[in-house]
C-alpha positions in Angstrom: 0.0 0.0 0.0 1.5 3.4 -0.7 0.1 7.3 -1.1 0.9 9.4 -4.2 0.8 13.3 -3.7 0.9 15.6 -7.1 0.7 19.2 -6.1 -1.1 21.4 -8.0 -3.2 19.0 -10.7 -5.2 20.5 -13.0 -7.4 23.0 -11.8 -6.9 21.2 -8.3 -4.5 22.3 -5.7 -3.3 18.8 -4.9 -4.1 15.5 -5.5 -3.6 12.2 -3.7 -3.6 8.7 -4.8 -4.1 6.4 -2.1 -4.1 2.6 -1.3 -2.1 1.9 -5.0 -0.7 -1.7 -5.1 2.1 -1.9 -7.6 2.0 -5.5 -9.4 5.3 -6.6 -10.3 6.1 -9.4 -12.6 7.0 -12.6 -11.4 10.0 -14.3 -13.2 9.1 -17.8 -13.9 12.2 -19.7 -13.2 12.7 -23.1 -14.7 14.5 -26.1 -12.6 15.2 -29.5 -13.1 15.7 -31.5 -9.6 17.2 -34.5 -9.4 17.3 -36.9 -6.1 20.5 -37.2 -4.3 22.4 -40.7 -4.9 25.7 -42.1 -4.7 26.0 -42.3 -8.6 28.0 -46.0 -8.1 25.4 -47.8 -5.3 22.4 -45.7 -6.3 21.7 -44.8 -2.4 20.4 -41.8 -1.0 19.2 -40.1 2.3 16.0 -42.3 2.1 18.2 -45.8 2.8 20.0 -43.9 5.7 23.2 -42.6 4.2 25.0 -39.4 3.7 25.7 -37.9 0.4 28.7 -36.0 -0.2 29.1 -33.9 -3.8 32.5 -34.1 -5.0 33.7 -31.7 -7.7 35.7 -34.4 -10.2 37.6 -32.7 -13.4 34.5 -29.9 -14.4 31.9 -32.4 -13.1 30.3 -32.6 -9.9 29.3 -36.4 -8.7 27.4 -37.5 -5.4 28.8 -40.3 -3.2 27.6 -41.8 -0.5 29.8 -42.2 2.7 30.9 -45.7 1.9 32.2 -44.8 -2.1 33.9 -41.8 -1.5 37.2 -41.2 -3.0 40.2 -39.6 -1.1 
């Protein structure tokens, strides 16, 4: 909610513009999402294990606590 005051509008003296609600544009974004699993065993957070990313060459691969290299 905001107020608007133009001084002097027209043949008025003033003039105010109240309760204007400004729409703005929402951006859609586009995602893709993809579930978290060690990409050799397949497991994720659902069977009870922790997944680590790793950043391999320009790549990043998930691995689960038990596959993950040093």
């Amino acid at each position: 909610m905001s107020q608007i005051l133009i001084p002097e509008f027209g043949k008025a003296t003033s003039l105010l513009f109240q309760d204007l609600y400004f729409v703005v544009k929402k951006t859609p974004v586009k995602t893709t999402t993809q579930e978290a699993t060690c990409i050799i065993c397949q497991k994720g957070l659902e069977d009870g294990v922790s997944v680590t990313a790793k950043r391999i060459g320009m790549k990043l691969r998930l691995f689960c606590q038990y596959h993950i290299p040093e």
